[in-house]
Each structure stands twice: as structure tokens, then as C-alpha cells.
C-alpha atoms as an extended CHARMM CRD file, in Angstrom:
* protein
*
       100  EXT
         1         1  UNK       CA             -5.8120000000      -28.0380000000       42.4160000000  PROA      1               0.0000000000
         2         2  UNK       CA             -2.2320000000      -26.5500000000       42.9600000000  PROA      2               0.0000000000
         3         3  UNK       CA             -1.1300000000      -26.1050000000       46.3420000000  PROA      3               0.0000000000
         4         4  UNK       CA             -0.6950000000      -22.3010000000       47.7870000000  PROA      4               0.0000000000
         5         5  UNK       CA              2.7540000000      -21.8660000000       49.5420000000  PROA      5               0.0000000000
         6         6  UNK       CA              2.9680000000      -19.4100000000       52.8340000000  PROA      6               0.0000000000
         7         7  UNK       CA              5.8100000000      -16.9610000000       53.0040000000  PROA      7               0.0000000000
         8         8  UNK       CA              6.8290000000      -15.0950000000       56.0870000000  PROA      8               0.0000000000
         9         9  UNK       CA              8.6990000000      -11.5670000000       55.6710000000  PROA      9               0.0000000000
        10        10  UNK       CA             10.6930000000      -10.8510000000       58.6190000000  PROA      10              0.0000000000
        11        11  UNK       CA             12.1800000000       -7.3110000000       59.7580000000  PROA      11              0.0000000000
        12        12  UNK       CA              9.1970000000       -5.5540000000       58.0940000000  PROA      12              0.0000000000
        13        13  UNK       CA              9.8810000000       -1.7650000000       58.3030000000  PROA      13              0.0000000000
        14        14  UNK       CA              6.8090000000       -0.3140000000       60.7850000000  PROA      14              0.0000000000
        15        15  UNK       CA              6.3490000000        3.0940000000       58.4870000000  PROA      15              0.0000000000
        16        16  UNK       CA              6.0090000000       -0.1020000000       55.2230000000  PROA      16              0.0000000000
        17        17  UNK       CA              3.5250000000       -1.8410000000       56.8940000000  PROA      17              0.0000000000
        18        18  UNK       CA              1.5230000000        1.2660000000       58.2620000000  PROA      18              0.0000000000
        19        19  UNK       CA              1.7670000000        2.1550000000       54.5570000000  PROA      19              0.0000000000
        20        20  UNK       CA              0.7090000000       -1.5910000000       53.5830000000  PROA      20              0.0000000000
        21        21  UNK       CA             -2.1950000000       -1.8750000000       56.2980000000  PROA      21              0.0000000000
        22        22  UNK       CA             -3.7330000000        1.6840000000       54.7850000000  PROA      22              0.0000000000
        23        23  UNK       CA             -3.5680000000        0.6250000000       51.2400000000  PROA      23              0.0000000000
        24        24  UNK       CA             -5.1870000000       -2.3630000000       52.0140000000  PROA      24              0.0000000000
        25        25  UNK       CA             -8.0460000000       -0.9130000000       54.1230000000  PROA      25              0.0000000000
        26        26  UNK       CA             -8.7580000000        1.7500000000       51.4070000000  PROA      26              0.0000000000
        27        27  UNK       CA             -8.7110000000       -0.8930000000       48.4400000000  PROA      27              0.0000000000
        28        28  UNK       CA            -10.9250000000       -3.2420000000       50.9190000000  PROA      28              0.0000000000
        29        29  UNK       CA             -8.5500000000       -5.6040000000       50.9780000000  PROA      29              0.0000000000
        30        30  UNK       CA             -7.1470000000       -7.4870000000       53.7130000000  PROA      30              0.0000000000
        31        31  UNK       CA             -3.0800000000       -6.7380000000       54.1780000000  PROA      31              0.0000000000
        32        32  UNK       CA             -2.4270000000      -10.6290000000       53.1100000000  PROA      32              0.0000000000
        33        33  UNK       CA             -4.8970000000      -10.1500000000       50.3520000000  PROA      33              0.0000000000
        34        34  UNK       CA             -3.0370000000       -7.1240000000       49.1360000000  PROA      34              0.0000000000
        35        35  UNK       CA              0.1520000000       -8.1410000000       49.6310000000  PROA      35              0.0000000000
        36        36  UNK       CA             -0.7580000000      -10.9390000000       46.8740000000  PROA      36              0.0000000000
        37        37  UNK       CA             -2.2000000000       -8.5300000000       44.5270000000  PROA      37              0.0000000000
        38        38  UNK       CA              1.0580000000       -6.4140000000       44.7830000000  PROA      38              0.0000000000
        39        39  UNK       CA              3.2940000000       -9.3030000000       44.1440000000  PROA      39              0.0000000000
        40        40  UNK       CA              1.1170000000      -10.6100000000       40.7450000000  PROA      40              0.0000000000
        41        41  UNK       CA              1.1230000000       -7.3740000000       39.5810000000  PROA      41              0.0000000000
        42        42  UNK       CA              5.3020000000       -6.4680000000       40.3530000000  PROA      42              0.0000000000
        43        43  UNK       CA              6.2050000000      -10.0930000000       38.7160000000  PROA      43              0.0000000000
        44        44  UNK       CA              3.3740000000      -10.0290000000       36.0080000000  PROA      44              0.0000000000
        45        45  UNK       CA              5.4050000000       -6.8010000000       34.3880000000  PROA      45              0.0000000000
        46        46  UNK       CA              8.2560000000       -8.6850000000       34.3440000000  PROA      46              0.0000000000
        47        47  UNK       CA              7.1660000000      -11.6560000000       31.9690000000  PROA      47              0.0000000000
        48        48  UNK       CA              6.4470000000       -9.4330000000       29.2790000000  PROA      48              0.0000000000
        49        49  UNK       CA              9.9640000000       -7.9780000000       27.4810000000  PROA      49              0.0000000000
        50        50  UNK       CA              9.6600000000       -4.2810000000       26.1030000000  PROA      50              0.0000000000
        51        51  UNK       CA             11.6870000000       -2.4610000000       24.4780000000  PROA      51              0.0000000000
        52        52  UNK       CA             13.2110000000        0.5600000000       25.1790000000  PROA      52              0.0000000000
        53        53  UNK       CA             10.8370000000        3.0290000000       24.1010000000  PROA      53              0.0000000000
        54        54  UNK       CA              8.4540000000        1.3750000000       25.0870000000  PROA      54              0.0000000000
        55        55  UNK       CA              8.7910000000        1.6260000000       28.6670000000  PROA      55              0.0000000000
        56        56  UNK       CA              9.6750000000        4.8460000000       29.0320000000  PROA      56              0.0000000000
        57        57  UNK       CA              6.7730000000        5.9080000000       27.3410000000  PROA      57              0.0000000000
        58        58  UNK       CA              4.9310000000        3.6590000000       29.9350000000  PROA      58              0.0000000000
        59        59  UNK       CA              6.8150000000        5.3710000000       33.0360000000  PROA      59              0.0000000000
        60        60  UNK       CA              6.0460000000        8.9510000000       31.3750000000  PROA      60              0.0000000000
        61        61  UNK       CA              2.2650000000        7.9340000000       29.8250000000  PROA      61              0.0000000000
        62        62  UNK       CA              0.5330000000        8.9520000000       33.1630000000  PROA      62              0.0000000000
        63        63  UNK       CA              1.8530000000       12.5430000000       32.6420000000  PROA      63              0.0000000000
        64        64  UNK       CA              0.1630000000       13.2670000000       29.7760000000  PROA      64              0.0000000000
        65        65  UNK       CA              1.3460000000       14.6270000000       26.8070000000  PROA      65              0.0000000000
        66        66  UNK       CA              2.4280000000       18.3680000000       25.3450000000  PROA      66              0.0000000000
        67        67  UNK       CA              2.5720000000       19.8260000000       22.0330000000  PROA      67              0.0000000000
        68        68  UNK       CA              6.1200000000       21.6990000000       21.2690000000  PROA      68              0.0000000000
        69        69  UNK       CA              6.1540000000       24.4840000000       20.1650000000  PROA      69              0.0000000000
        70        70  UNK       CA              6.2320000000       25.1620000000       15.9230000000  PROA      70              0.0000000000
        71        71  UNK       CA              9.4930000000       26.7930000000       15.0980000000  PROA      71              0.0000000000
        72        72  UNK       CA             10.2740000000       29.4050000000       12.5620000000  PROA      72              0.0000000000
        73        73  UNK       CA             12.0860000000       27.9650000000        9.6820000000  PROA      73              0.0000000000
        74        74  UNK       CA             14.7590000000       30.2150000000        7.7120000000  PROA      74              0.0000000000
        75        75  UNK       CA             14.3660000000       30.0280000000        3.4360000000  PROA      75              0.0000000000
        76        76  UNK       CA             16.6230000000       27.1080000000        2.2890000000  PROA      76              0.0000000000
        77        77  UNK       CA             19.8660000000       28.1850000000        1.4310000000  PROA      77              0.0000000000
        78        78  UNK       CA             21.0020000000       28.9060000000       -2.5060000000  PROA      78              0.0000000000
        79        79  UNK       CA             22.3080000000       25.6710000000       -3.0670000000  PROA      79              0.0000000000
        80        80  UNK       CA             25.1760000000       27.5860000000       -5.4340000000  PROA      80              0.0000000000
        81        81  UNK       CA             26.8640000000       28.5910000000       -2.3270000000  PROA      81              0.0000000000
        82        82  UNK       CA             29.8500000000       26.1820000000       -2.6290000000  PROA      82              0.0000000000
        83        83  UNK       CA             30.9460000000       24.8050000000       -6.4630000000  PROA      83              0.0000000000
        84        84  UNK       CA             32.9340000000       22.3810000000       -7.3260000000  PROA      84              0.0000000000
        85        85  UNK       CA             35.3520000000       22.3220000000      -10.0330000000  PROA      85              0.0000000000
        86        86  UNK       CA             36.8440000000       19.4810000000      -11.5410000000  PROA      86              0.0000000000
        87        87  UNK       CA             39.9360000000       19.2130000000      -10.1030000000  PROA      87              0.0000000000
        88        88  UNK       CA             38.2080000000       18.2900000000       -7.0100000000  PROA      88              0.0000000000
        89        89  UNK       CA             39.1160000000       21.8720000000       -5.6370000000  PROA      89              0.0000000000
        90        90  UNK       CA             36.0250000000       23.8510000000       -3.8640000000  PROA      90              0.0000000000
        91        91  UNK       CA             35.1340000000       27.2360000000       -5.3190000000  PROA      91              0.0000000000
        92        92  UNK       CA             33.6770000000       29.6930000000       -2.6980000000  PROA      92              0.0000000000
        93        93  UNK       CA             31.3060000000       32.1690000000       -3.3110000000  PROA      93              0.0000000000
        94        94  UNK       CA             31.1090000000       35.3560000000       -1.2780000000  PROA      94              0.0000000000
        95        95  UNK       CA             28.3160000000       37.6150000000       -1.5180000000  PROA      95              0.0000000000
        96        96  UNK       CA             28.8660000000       40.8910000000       -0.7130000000  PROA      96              0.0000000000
        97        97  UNK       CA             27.3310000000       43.0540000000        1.9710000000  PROA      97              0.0000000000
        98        98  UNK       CA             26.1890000000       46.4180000000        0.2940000000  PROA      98              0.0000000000
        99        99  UNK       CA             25.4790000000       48.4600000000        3.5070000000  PROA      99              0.0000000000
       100       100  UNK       CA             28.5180000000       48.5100000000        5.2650000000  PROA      100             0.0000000000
């Protein structure tokens, strides 16, 4: 059987362990009791590596998601816009405005 070790916290802020005692008594959980399940949980996340996206996805997951919004799309341009001759000079054509 492996042996338990005892820690003692000193200089405990009073507001953190109001805070500690209430979590506790609401989970039904003694304050030693919880105190363990918050420290397995805090150093459990750290064994496992993530990557970036991955954890801001986890920090933003509880939010929920949203669907954007679609977004009118112009025509493709004429593609004949700019030509190239072969002296490696660029041709521009202009089209014209006819209501000016």
C-alpha cells in the first residue's frame, strides 16, 4: 500500500477558505476531501500535452458555439485584366466607364 503524505498550507487567505469550506459543503465533501480532489484534477491536466488549438478550444468549448454569418461573394474577376507580353513587360487593360 503506498503511504499518504500530510501537507500543511499556511497563511490561507480567510475569503479562499470561506470559498473552499462552501464548495466543499455543496459538493458533500469534507474541505480536506476537496482540497484533494482539486489538486488531482489541477495536476491531472498537466500530464497530458496539447497543442495549441487544442486548448483554446477547451477554454472556449463551455461557451458554445456560433454560426458566422454567409457573406456575399462578388463574380470572379475577368482573368484578362492584366497580360503579359513577352518581354516580360505587363500590358494593362482599362475598361472604360460609359456613363460619366
Amino acid at each position: 500500500m503506498a503511504m499518504m503524505a500530510n501537507i500543511t498550507i499556511r497563511n490561507l487567505d480567510d475569503a479562499l477558505k470561506v470559498k473552499l469550506r462552501i464548495r466543499a459543503a455543496r459538493l458533500g465533501r469534507s474541505m480536506e476531501e476537496e482540497v484533494r480532489v482539486i489538486l488531482k484534477e489541477a495536476l491531472s491536466q498537466e500530464d497530458t500535452p496539447k497543442s495549441l488549438g487544442e486548448s483554446i478550444h477547451q477554454r472556449f468549448a463551455n461557451l458554445g458555439g456560433f454560426d458566422l454569418p454567409s457573406i456575399e461573394r462578388e463574380p470572379i474577376r475577368d482573368r484578362n485584366l492584366f497580360e503579359y507580353g513577352g518581354s516580360g513587360i505587363c500590358k494593362v487593360s482599362f475598361i472604360a466607364a460609359t456613363n460619366w
